[in-house]
C-alpha positions, 0 to 999 in steps of 0.5 A: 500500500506504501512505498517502502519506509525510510527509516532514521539513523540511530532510531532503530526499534522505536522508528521501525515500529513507527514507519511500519504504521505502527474475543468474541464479540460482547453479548448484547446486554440490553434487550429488544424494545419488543421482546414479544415471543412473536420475534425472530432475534438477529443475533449479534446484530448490535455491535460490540462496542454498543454498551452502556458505558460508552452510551451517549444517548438515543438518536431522536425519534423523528431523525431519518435513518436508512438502513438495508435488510439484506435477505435469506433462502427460501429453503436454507435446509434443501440449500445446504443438502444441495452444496453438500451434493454439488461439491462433494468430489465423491457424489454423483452429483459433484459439479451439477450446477444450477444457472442462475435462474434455476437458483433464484426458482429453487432457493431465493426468495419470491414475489410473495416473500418480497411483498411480504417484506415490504408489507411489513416494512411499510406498515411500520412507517419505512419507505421501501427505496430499492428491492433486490434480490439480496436486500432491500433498502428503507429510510424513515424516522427513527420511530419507524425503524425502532417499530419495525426492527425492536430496538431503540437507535443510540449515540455511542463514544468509540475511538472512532467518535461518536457513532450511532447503533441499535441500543439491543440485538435487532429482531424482525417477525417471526413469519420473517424469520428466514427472510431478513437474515442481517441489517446494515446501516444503522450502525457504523459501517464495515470496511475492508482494506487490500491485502498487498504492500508496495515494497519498493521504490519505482524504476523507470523502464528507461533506467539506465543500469550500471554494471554489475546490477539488475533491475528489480524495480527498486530504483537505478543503482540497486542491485538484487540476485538472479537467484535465491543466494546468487548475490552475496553482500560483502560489503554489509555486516554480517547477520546471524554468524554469516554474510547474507545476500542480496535478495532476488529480483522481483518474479516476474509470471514468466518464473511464478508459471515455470514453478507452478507448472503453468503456461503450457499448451493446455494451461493458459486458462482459454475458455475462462473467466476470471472476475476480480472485485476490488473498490475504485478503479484505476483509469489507466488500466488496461493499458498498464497491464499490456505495457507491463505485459511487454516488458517482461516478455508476456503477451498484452490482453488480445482485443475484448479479452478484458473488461471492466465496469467502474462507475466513478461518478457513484463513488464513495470515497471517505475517510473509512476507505485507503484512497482510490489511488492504493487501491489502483495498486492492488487493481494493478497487482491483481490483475497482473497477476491474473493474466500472468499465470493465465493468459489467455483467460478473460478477465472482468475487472469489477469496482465497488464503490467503495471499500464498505461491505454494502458497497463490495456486496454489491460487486460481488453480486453482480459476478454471482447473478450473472455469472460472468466468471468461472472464478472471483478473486478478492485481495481484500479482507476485514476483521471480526474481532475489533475495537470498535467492531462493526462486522456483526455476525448477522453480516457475515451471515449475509455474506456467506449467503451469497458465497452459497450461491456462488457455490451453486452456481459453480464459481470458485471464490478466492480470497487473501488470508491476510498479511499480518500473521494471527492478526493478533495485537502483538502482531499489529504492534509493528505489521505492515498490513494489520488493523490495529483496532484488532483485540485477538488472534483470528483468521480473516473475514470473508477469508475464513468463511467455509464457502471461500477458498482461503489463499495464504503466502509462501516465499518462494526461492529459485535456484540459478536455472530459475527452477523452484528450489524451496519455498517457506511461510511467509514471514518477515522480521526486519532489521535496519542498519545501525551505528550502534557500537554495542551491537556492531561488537556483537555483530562482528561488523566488516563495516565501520562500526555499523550493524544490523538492528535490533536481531532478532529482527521486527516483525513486518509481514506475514501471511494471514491464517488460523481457526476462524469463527465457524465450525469446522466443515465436512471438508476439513474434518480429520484433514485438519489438526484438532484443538485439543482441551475440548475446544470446538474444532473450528474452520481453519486458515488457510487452505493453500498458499503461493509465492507473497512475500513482500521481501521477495515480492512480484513485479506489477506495473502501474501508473503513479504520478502520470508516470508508469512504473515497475514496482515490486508488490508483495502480500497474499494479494499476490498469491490470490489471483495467481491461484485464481489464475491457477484455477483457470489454468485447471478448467482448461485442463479438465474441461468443465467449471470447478467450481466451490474449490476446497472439498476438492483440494481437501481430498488431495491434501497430502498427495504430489499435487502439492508441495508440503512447505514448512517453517525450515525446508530442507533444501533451504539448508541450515541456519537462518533464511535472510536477505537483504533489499538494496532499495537504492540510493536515496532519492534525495542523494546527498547521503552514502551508499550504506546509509540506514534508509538504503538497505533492510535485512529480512530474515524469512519465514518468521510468520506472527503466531503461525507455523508451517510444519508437516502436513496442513498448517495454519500458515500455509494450508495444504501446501503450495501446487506443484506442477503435478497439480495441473496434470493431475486435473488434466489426467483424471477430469479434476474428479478423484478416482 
């Protein structure tokens, strides 16, 4: 999201800390204003940070409010019973989908359902402004809303300010009780962020180069290795008892094809489409990705093969969302990507609004209704567990209704697990990409839903051939450069009495996982380890990974400033398209939708299509994993060529609370594809024998 820190000399921890931006959910206390038997409660409808203590009285009663009442299944039963046959690999009926209309016919609620909510709704005092498919919009005076939904709205204190909520857990009839499944807009609303970094300073392609160094999109004069260990820095002190090297240059999807084993003649993703869903829209895009496509040696996008559907003019851009130019970063990124890994797939490029749930919900009903893709990938994720917290579990219901449907529909959806380890606060206290509002450990949401396919991120190694050679979790601890008298002693520093600093390292960056706030599903059960100490076992994180280290990040090309740039970009926001991509790659091969993804992968967990990826592999050798990022002289000159802003030492798969060992872990799933993964679905169909 950010260009790389510069870090100040002599600030050491402290600075890193600062230039690297730094439970369940209450039980409502207070009842509904209705507690009539006659209501159906939506429980965890009123946010965690509506208490008494922080209650700073009720909204007047003739204020007007809106709010949306997102809607449920007209038989979530036959639902379930159905996405259990249609995604199970070992049913008759594994991968018979329903169109769109067959679903809406079959599953969603019909005319009488709707007229009845909009009875309702009216004869309460709203005013019904928008009936969809998948919610209905009201606005009237607080009265209204508080006669309608049972409970009273109140002013509440948070860090964020003064916001307002439903005093008590909201509540609708119960001849309603399964067709309003959530309410949003009464209370603060949720927010996503990209799950990507920008590690690096921009490199102009018409850069000269000086001898000796190669491009790695990390400005002129940097100098970065062909291979994982190639490029040995002499000339900086040592780390750990030993000399580190230079980190390699940026992968570019020539180099993530060849050690995925994908790109080959039946592997390109023809006949497919991908759909990415971020908020806002760059206005340069296509026509960066073509230009970058040509510098590193791919093919641009051929005449229609991408589209993309932003409306500028309806944008919501507030102070709850990054700004509409970070996420053109993780538009480029994603999109990158997805056509480097598949590139003869379509790819529909669909921008929310914003970065608020009601806003990406829209987006990504669109895909789903329609289905215009075979696959959505999503490089953007929110916390459940927060102080404030707005993302309430009647919310992630409505969520994953409409993962549900994706799933019958037979679309795969994709998305990061996250950047900041267990997503605890002690990880958030020096991550690049945590949420510091976060109050525990948790898997990220919509990644840790049971319906999404939960992307995690490994850092990848090459070796001077540039075939694969290791790979290990994504996790990075960072040291500077230091003066340090103290430290250059224990360092046994060549370089006049500088070091590095602090060792071990500050955490930095790593890939997301753990145990979500679901049950375990059918798919994961004793494919995943048990808790233990009686603890419910619980859906975990992730499910697969793929190259997303942001100290071995991948080339991207965007426009910044109204200049194009070749930038290096890590996180799962990487590794999600690309396995997105990966998909695409798969259907080519097996000719026909893939569909929800997990069952299938859980069912090949521990066979050569994947690669088993741990903590400390073995061919990695013994003794710490560290690079070191030469971000080039500084921009300002007027400073050496060893300055502390200059160069960063990354010691690797160091993930915050999570660890890759043998076997399905919470750092990095079933493992990473091999290229036995494609040929695998190309040999049998995708469909286990």
């Amino acid at each position: 999201m950010s260009a790389h820190p510069r870090i100040r000399p002599g600030a050491l921890a402290a600075a890193v800390c600062t230039a690297l931006l730094g439970t369940v959910l209450a039980s409502p206390a207070a009842h509904a204003a209705d507690p009539s038997p006659q209501r159906h409660t939506l429980s965890g409808s009123r946010p965690g940070y509506a208490t008494t203590g922080a209650d700073a009285g009720a909204v007047p009663a003739d204020q007007r409010l809106t709010a949306r009442l997102y809607l449920g299944s007209r038989d979530p039963a036959g639902l379930a019973a159905f996405l259990r046959q249609v995604t199970d690999p070992h049913s008759p009926h594994y991968r018979h989908f329903l169109t769109p209309a067959a679903y809406q016919r079959r599953f969603a609620l019909g005319p009488a359902e709707h007229r009845a909510v909009a009875n309702w709704l009216t004869r309460s005092g709203l005013t019904v402004t928008r009936d969809t498919a998948h919610y209905v919009d009201v606005s009237g005076p607080e009265r209204a809303v508080r006669q309608a939904l049972g409970s009273p709205i109140h002013h509440y204190r948070t860090a964020r300010g003064t916001v307002s909520a439903p005093s008590g857990d909201l509540s609708v009839p119960s001849s309603l009780g399964t067709e309003v499944v959530a309410v949003s807009g009464l209370s603060a609303p949720a927010a996503a962020h990209p799950q990507s970094h920008r590690t690096t300073t921009p490199l102009h392609p018409q850069h000269p180069r000086p001898s000796g160094t190669v491009a790695d999109g990390t400005g002129a004069g940097a100098v970065c290795s062909p291979s994982f260990g190639g490029t040995p820095a002499t000339g900086l002190p040592t780390a750990y008892g030993a000399t580190p090297t230079y980190a390699p240059c940026p992968y570019v999807p020539a180099q993530l094809r060849h050690a995925y084993g994908a790109g080959g003649a039946h592997a390109t993703g023809k006949g497919t489409t991908i759909a990415i869903v971020d908020a806002y829209g760059s206005p340069t895009m296509p026509a960066d990705a073509d230009r970058y496509a040509r510098a590193t040696g791919d093919r641009p996008f051929r005449p229609g093969q991408y589209r993309q559907r932003v409306t500028p003019k309806d944008w919501n851009v507030g102070s709850a969302c990054a700004p509409p130019a970070s996420w053109a970063g993780e538009e480029a990124l994603d999109v990158d990507m997805a056509h480097g890994l598949a590139p003869d797939a379509h790819v529909l490029y669909m921008g929310a609004d914003s970065c608020l749930d009601a806003d990406l919900m829209d987006a990504e009903a669109t895909v789903i209704d329609h289905r215009l893709a075979d696959s959505i990938s999503n490089s953007w994720a929110e916390i459940i567990h927060s102080d404030p917290g707005h993302l309430t579990p009647d919310l992630v219901n409505a969520w994953n209704l409409l993962f549900e449907q994706a799933a019958a529909e037979g679309i795969g959806v994709y998305f990061a697990a996250g950047d900041c380890g267990d997503s605890s606060p002690g990880a958030a206290e020096t991550g690049v990409n945590c949420d510091p509002k976060t109050t525990a450990a948790q898997a990220d949401f919509p990644s840790g839903s049971p319906w999404v396919t939960s992307v995690g991120g490994t850092t990848l190694a090459l070796d001077r051939h540039g075939n694969y050679a290791w790979e290990t979790s994504m996790g990075d601890e960072l040291s500077v450069l230091t003066d340090s008298t103290s430290a250059a002693r224990s360092s046994a520093s060549p370089a006049s009495g500088k070091a590095w600093g602090p060792l071990p390292g500050v955490f930095a960056f790593g890939g997301g996982g753990g145990p979500s706030d679901f049950p375990q599903p059918w798919y994961q059960r004793g494919r995943t380890p048990a808790r233990g100490n009686g603890t419910p076992a619980r859906r975990t994180t992730p499910d697969v990974a793929m190259e997303g280290d942001g100290a071995l990040p991948v080339l991207v090309g965007l426009t910044d400033g109204g200049t194009f740039q070749l930038v290096g970009f890590g996180g799962t926001s990487a590794a999600t398209p690309a396995f997105a991509a990966l998909q695409a790659d798969a259907q080519q091969e097996t000719g026909r939708p893939l569909g929800f993804a997990n069952p299938l992968l859980y069912a090949l967990g521990g066979s050569p299509v994947f690669r088993d990826v741990t903590d400390h592999p073995a061919a990695a050798g013994t003794g710490p994993l560290t690079v070191v990022r030469d971000y080039g002289p500084s921009p300002t000159a007027q400073v050496p060529s060893d300055d502390q802003q200059r160069y960063v030492l990354y010691a690797l798969g160091r993930d915050y609370g999570l660890h890759a060992v043998p076997g399905y872990d919470d750092a990095t799933g079933l493992g990473s594809p091999s290229p036995a993964y494609l040929r695998w679905m190309r040999r049998t169909g995708g469909i286990p024998r």
